[in-house]
SEKOL-603572 format. One record per residue (C-alpha): residue number from 0; residue in one letter; x, y negated, z negated. Coordinates in nm, 3 decimals, padded with zeros to 5 digits. Each point is the difference from the previous one (the first is absolute). Example, Ala and Ser with C-alpha at 12.3 -4.5 7.8 and 13.67 -1.06 7.14 Angstrom:
<recs>
<keti:0 zadren:A X:01.230 Y:00.450 Z:-00.780> $
<keti:1 zadren:S X:00.137 Y:-00.344 Z:00.066> $
</recs>
This chain:
<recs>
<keti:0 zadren:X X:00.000 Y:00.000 Z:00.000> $
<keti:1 zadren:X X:00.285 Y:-00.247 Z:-00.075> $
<keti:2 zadren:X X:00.137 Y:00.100 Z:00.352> $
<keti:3 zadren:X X:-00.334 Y:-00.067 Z:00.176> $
<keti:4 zadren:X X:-00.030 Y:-00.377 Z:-00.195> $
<keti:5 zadren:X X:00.414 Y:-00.103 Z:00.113> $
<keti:6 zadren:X X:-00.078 Y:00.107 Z:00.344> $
<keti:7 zadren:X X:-00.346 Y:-00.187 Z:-00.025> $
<keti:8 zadren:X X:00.168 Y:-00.299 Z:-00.128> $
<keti:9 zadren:X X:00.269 Y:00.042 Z:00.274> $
<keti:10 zadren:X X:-00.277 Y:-00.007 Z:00.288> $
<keti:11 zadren:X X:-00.177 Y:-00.297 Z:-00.168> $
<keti:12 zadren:X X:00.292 Y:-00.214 Z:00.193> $
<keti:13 zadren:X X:-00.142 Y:00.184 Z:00.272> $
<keti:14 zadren:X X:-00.331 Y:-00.086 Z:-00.072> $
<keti:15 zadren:X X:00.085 Y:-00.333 Z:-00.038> $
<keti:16 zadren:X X:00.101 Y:-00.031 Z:00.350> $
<keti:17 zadren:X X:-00.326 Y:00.162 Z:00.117> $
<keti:18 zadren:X X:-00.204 Y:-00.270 Z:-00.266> $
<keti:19 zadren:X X:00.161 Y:-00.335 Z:00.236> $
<keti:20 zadren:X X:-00.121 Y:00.147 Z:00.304> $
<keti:21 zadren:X X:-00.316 Y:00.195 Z:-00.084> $
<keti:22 zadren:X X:-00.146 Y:-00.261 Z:-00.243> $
<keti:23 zadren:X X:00.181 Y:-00.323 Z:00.055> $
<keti:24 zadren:X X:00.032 Y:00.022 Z:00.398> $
<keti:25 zadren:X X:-00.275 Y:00.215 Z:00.032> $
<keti:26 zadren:X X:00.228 Y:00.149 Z:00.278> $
<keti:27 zadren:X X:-00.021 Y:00.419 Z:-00.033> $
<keti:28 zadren:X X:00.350 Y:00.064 Z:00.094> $
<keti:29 zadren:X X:00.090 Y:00.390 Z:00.025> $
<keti:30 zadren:X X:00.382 Y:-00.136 Z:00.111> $
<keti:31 zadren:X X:00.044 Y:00.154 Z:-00.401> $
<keti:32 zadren:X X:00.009 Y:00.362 Z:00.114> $
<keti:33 zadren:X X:00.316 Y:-00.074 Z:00.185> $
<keti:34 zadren:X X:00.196 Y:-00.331 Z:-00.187> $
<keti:35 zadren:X X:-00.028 Y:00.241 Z:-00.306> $
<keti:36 zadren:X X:00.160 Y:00.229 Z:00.111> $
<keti:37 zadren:X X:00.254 Y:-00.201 Z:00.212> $
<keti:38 zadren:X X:00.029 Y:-00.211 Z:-00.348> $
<keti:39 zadren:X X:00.119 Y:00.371 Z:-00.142> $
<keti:40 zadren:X X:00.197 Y:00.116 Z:00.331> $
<keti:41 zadren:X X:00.237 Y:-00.367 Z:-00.024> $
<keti:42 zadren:X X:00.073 Y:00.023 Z:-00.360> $
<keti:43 zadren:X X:00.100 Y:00.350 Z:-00.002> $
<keti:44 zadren:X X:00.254 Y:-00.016 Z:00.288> $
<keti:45 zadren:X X:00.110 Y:-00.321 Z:-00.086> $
<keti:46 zadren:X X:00.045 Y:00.216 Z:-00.368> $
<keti:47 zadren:X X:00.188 Y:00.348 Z:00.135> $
<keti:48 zadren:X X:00.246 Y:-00.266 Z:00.177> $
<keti:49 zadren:X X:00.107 Y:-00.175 Z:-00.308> $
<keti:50 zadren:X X:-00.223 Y:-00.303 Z:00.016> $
<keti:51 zadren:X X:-00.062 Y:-00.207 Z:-00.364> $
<keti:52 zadren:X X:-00.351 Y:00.208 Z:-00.092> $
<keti:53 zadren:X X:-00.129 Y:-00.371 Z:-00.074> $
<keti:54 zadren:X X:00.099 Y:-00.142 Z:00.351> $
<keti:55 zadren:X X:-00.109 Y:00.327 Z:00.166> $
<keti:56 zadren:X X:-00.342 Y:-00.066 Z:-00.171> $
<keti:57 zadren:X X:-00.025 Y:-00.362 Z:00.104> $
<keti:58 zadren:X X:00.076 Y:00.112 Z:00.333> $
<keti:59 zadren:X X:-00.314 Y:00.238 Z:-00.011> $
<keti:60 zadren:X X:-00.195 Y:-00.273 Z:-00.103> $
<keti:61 zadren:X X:00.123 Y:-00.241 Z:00.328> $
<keti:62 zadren:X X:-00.040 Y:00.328 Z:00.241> $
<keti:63 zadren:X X:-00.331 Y:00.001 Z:-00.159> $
<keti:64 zadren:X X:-00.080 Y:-00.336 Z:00.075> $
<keti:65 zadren:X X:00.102 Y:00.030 Z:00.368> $
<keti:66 zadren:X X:-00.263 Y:00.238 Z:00.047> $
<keti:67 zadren:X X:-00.238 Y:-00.248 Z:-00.085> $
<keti:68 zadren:X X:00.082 Y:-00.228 Z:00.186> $
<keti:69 zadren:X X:00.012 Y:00.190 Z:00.308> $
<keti:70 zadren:X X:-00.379 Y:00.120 Z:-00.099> $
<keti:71 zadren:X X:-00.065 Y:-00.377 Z:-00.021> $
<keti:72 zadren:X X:00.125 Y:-00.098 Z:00.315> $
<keti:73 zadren:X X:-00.166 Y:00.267 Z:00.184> $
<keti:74 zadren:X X:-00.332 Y:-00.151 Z:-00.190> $
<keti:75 zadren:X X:00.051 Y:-00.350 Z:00.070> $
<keti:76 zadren:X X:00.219 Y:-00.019 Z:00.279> $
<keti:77 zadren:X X:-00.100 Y:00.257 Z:00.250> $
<keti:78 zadren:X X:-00.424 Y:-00.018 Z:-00.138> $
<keti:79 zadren:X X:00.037 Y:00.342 Z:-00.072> $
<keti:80 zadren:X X:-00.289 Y:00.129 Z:-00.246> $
<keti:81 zadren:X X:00.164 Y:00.012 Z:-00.358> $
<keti:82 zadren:X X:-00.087 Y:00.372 Z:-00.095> $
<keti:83 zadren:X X:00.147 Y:00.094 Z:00.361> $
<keti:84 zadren:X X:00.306 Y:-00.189 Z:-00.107> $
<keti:85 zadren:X X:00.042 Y:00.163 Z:-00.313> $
<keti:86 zadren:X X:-00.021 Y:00.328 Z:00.200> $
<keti:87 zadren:X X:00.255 Y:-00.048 Z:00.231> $
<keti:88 zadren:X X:00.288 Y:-00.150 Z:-00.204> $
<keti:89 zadren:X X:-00.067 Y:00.301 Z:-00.225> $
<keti:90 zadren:X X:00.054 Y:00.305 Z:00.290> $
<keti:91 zadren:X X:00.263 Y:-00.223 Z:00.125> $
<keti:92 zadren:X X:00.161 Y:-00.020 Z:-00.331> $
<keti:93 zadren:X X:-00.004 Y:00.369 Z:-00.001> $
<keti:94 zadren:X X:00.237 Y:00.080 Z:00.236> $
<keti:95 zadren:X X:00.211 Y:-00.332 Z:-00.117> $
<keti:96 zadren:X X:00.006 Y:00.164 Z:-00.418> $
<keti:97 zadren:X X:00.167 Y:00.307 Z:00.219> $
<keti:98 zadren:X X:00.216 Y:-00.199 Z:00.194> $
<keti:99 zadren:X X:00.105 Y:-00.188 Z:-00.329> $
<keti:100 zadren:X X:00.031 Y:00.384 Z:-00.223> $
<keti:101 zadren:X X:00.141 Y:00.195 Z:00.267> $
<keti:102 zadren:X X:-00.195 Y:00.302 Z:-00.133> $
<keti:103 zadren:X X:-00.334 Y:00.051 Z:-00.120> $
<keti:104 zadren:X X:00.154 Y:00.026 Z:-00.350> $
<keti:105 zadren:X X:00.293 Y:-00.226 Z:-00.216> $
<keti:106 zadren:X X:00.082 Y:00.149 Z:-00.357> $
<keti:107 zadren:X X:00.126 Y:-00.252 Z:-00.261> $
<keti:108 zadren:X X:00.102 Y:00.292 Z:-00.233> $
<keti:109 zadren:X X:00.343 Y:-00.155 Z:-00.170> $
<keti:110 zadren:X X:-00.005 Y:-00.347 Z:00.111> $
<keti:111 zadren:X X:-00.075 Y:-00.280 Z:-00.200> $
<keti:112 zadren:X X:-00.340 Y:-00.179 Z:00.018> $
<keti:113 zadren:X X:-00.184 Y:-00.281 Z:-00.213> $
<keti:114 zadren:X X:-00.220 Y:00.354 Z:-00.168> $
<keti:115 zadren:X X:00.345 Y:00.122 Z:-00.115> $
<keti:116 zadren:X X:00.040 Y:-00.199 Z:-00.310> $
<keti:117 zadren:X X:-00.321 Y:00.087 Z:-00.101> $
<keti:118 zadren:X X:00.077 Y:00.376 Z:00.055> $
<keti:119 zadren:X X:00.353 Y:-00.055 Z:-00.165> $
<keti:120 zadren:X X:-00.136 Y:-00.165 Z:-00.303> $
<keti:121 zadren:X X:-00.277 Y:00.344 Z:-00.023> $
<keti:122 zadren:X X:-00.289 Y:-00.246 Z:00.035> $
<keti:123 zadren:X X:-00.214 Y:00.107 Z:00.313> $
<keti:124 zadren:X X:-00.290 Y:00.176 Z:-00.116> $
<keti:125 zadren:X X:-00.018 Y:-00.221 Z:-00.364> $
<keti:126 zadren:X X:-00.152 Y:-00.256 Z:-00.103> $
<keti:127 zadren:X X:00.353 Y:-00.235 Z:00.054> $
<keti:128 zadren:X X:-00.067 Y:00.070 Z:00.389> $
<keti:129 zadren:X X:-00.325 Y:-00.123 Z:00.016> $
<keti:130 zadren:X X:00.072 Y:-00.326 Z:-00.166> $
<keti:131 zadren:X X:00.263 Y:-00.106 Z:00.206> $
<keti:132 zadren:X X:-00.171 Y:00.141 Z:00.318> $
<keti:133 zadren:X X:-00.364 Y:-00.205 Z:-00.135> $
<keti:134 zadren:X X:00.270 Y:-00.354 Z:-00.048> $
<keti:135 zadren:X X:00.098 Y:00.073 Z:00.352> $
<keti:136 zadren:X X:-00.373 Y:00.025 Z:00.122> $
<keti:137 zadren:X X:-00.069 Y:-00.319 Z:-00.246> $
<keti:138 zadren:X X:00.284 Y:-00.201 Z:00.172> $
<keti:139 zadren:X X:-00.143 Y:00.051 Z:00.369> $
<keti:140 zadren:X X:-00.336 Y:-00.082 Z:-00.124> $
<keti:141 zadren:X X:00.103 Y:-00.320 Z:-00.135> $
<keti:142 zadren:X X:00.226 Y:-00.081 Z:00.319> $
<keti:143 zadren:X X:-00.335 Y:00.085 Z:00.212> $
<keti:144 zadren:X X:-00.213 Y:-00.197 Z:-00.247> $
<keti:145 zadren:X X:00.274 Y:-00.318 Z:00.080> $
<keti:146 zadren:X X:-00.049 Y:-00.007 Z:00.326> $
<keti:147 zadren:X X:-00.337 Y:00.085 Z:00.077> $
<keti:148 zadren:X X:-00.045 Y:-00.374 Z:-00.231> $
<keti:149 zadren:X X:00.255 Y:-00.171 Z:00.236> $
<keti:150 zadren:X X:-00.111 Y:-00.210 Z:00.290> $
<keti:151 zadren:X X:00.111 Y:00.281 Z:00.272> $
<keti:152 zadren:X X:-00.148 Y:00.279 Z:-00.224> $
<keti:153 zadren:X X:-00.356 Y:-00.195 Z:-00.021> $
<keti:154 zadren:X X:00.021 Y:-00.102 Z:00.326> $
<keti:155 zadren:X X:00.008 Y:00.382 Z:00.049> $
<keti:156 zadren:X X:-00.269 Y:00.120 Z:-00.209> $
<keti:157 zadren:X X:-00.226 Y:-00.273 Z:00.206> $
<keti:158 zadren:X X:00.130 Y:00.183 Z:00.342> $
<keti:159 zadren:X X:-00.153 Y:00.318 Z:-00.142> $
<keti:160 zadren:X X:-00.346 Y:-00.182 Z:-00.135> $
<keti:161 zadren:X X:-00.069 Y:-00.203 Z:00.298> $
<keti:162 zadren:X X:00.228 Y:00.000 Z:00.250> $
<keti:163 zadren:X X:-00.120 Y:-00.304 Z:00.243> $
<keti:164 zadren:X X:-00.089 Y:-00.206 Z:-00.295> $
<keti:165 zadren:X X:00.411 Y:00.011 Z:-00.128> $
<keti:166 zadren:X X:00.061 Y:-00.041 Z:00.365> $
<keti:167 zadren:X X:-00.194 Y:-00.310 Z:00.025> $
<keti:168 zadren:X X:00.236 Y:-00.133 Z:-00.277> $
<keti:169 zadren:X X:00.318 Y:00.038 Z:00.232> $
<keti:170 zadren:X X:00.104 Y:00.303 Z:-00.136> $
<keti:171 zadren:X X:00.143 Y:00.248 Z:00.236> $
<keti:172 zadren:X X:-00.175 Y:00.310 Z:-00.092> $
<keti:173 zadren:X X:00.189 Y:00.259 Z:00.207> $
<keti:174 zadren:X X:00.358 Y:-00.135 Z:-00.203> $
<keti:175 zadren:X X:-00.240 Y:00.098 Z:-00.276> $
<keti:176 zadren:X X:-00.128 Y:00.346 Z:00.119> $
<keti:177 zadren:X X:00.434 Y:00.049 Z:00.067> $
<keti:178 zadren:X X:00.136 Y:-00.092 Z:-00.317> $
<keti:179 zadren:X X:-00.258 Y:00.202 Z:-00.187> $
<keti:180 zadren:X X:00.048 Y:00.324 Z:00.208> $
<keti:181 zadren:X X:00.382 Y:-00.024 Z:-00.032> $
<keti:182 zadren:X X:-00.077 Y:-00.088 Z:-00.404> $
<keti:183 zadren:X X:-00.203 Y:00.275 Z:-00.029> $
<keti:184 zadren:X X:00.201 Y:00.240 Z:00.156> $
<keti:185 zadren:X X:00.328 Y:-00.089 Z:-00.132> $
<keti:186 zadren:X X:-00.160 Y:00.108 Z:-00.355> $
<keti:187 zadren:X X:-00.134 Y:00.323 Z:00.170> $
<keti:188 zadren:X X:00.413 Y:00.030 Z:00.156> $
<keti:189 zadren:X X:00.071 Y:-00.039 Z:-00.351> $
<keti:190 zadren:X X:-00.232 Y:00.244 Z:-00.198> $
<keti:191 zadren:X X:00.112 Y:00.229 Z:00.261> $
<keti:192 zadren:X X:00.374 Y:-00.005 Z:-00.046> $
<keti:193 zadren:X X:-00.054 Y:00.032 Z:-00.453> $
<keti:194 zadren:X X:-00.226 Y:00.250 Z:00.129> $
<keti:195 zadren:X X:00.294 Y:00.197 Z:00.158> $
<keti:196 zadren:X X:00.256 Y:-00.096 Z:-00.240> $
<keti:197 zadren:X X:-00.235 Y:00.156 Z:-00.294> $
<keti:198 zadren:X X:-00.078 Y:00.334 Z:00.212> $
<keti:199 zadren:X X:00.388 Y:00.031 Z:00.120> $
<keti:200 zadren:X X:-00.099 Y:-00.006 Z:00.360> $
<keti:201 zadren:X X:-00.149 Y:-00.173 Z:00.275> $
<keti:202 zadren:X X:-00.199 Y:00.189 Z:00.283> $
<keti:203 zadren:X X:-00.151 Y:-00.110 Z:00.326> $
<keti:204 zadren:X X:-00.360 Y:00.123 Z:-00.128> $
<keti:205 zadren:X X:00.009 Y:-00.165 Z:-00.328> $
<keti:206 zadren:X X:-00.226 Y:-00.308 Z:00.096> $
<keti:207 zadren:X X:-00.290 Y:00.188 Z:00.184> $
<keti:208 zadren:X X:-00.316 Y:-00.045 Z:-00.108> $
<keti:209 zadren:X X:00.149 Y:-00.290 Z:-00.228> $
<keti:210 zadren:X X:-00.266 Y:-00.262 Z:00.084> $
<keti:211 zadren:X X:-00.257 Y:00.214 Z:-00.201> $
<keti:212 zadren:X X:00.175 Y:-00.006 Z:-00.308> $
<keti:213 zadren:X X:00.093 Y:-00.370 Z:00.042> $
<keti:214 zadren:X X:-00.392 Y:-00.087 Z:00.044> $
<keti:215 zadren:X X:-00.128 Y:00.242 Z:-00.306> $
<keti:216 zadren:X X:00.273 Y:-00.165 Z:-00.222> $
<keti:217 zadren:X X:-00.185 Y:-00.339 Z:00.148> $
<keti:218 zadren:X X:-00.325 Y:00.135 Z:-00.054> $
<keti:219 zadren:X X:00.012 Y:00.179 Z:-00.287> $
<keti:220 zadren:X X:00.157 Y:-00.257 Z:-00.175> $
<keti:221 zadren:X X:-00.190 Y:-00.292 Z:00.060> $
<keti:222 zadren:X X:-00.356 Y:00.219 Z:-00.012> $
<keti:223 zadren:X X:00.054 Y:00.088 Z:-00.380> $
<keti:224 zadren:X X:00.211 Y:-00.366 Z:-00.091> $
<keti:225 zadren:X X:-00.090 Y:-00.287 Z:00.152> $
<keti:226 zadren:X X:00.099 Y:-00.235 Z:00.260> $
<keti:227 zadren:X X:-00.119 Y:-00.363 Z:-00.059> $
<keti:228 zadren:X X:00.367 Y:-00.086 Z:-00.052> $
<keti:229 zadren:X X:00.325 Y:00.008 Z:00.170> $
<keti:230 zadren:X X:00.205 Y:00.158 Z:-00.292> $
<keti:231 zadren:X X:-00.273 Y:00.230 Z:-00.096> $
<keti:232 zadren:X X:-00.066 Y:00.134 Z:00.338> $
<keti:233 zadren:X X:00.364 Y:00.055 Z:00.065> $
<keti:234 zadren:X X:00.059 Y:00.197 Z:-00.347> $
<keti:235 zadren:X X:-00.347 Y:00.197 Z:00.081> $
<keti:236 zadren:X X:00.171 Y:00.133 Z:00.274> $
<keti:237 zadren:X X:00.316 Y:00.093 Z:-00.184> $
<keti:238 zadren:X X:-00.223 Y:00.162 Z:-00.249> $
<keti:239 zadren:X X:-00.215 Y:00.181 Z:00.326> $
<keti:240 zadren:X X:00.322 Y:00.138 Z:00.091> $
<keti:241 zadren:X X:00.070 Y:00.162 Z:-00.316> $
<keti:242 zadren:X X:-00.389 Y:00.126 Z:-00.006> $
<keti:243 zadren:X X:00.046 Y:00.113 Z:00.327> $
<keti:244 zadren:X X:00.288 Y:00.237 Z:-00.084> $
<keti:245 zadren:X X:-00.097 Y:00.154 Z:-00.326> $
<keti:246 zadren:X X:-00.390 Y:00.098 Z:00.200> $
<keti:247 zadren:X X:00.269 Y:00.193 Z:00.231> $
<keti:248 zadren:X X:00.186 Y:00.149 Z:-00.292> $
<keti:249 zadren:X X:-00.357 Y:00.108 Z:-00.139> $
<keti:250 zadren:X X:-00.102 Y:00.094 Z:00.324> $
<keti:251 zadren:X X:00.306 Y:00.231 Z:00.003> $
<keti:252 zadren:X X:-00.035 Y:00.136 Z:-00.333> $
<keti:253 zadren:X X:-00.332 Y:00.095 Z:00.043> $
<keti:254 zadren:X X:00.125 Y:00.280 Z:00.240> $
<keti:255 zadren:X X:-00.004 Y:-00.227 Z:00.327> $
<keti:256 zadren:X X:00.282 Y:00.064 Z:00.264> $
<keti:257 zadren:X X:00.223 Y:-00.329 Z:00.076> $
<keti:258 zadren:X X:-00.123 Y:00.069 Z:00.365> $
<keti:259 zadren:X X:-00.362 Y:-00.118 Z:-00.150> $
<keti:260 zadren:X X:00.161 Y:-00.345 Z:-00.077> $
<keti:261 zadren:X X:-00.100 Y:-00.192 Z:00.328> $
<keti:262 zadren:X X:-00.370 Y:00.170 Z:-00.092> $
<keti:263 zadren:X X:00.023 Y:-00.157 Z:-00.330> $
<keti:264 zadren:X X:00.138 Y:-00.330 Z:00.120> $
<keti:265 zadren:X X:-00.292 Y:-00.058 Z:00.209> $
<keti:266 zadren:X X:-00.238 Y:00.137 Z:-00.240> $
<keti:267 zadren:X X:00.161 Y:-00.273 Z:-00.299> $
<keti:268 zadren:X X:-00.073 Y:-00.251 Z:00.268> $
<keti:269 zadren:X X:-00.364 Y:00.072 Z:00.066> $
<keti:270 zadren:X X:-00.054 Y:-00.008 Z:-00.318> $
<keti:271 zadren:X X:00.157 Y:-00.311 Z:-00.067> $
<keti:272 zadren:X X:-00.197 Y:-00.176 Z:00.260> $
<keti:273 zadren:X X:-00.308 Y:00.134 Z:-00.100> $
<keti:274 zadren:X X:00.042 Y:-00.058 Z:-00.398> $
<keti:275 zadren:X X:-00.045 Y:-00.325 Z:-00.028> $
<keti:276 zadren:X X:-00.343 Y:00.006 Z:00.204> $
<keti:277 zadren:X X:-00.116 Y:00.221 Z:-00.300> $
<keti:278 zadren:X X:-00.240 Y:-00.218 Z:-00.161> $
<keti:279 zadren:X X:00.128 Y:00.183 Z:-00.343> $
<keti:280 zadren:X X:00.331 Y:-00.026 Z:00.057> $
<keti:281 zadren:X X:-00.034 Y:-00.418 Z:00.045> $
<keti:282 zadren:X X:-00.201 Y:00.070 Z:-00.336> $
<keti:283 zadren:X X:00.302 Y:00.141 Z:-00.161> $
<keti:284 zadren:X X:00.227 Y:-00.203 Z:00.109> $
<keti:285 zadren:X X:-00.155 Y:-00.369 Z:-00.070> $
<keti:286 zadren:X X:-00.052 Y:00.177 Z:-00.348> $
<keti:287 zadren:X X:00.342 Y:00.120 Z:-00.037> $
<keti:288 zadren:X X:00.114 Y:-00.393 Z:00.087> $
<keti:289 zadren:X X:-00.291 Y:-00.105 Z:-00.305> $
<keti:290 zadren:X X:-00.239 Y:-00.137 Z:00.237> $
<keti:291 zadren:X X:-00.341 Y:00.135 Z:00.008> $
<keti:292 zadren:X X:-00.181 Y:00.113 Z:00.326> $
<keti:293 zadren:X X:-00.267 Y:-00.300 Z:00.050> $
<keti:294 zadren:X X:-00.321 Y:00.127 Z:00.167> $
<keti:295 zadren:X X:-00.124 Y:-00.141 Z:00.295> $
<keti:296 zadren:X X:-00.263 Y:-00.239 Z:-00.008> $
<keti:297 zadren:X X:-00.302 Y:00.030 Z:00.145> $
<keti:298 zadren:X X:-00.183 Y:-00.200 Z:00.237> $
<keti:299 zadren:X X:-00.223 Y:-00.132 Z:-00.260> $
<keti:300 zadren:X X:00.279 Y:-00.130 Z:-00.207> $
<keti:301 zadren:X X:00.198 Y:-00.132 Z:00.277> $
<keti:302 zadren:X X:-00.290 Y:-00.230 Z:00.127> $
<keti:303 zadren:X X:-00.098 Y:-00.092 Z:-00.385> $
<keti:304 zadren:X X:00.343 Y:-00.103 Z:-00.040> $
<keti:305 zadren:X X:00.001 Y:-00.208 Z:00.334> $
</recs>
């Protein structure tokens, strides 16, 4: 169970990535399946060939970002449709993670990695892990939290609520729809290479089907929290992430085989989505908050009160 809640709180930078484009940009972006893993494939070369684990990460996270941007360009540039975008920088970055491996497979068994203190000091799978994994998560919240209360971070939440209104303004919304994608996907590049650093390998199949867990973390998250504010949204989704991964380790326990987890994912995000329309589930929550449920008033009352 510890396991299941540092690899949750490892995908919530994931999740995080998927949060600026699904929520803020309103953008659904599948380029994650692929700058994941090419986050994961960068990191661990750059690794195996003696590279600073911290500068091999930051690289992940720029590789990641590039990816974005070429999703964004292909969006705004060429007025291709923004799921078909997100479709075909992921195949392409297929063959490119392959290109950038060499093999379908890279081993970090013996080398050096930003998880190896933590393994050194015996503190992966304690409590010691969690915390400093949770101040990690805590420190790219508040860094996303910044800048979505900047100028260029408000001027993209308004490209993602009304796009021709912000444009009206002299805003260009495509720089926008760019720098988001290649924010969001640098985090994504980034969750992936931690991701391989904390398994001990990186493989060319590692980010498929990514997207789902990305959007139950979002979902799951912000469906039992709430969203009305920046910072809470963002740490909703940290929290999703972590929910998202001990339902698999349940799942699993329960007798499931890990080839039902894509079943599962979809499942958790079903149910998410169709949670909060439960009229007893907004019940429980407003009550859980302290508010009470107020009735609906009735015709009657609404005209004797007009």
């Amino acid at each position: 169970m510890i396991t299941a809640v540092e690899l949750g709180l490892i995908y919530a930078i994931m999740a995080l990535g998927v949060y600026l484009t699904f929520r803020i940009l309103n953008f659904p972006d599948l380029t994650v399946d692929g700058s994941f893993t090419t986050g994961a494939a960068v990191a661990s070369v750059s690794i195996v060939n003696g590279v600073n684990p911290w500068l091999a990460t930051a690289l992940a996270f720029f590789a990641g970002m590039i990816a974005g941007v070429i999703t964004g360009l292909l969006h705004t540039k060429g007025k291709i449709d923004g799921l078909l975008a997100g479709i075909l920088t992921m195949i392409a970055l297929y063959s490119i993670n392959l290109r950038i491996m060499g093999k379908a497979n890279v081993p970090l068994l013996g080398e050096d990695t930003l998880i190896s203190p933590l393994r050194q000091a015996g503190w992966l799978g304690s409590g010691p892990a969690i915390g400093v994994l949770f101040l990690v998560c805590l420190i790219f919240v508040a860094v996303i939290v910044w800048f979505l209360h900047t100028e260029v971070g408000m001027a993209m939440r308004a490209t993602g609520d009304n796009e021709q209104m912000i444009r009206s303004f002299g805003v260009s919304t495509d720089n926008q729809k760019i720098l988001g994608l290649a924010l969001s996907n640098g985090l994504v590049g980034l969750s992936g290479a931690l991701i391989a650093q904390y398994q001990g390998f990186a493989d060319v199949g590692m980010g498929i089907g990514l997207i789902l867990i990305g959007l139950a973390s979002v979902i799951v998250g912000q469906a039992i929290f709430t969203q009305r504010y920046i910072w809470l949204a963002a740490l909703a989704v940290v929290l999703g992430a972590v929910i998202y991964r001990l339902v698999i380790q349940f799942a699993l326990m329960a007798g499931l085989e890990v080839n039902d987890m894509k079943l599962i994912s979809a499942i958790l995000v079903v149910v998410a989505l169709l949670l909060p329309r439960w009229k007893g589930f907004q019940k429980m929550v407003k009550s859980f908050k302290g508010n009470k449920p107020q009735d609906t008033p009735t015709k009657e009352e609404v005209s004797s009160n007009a």
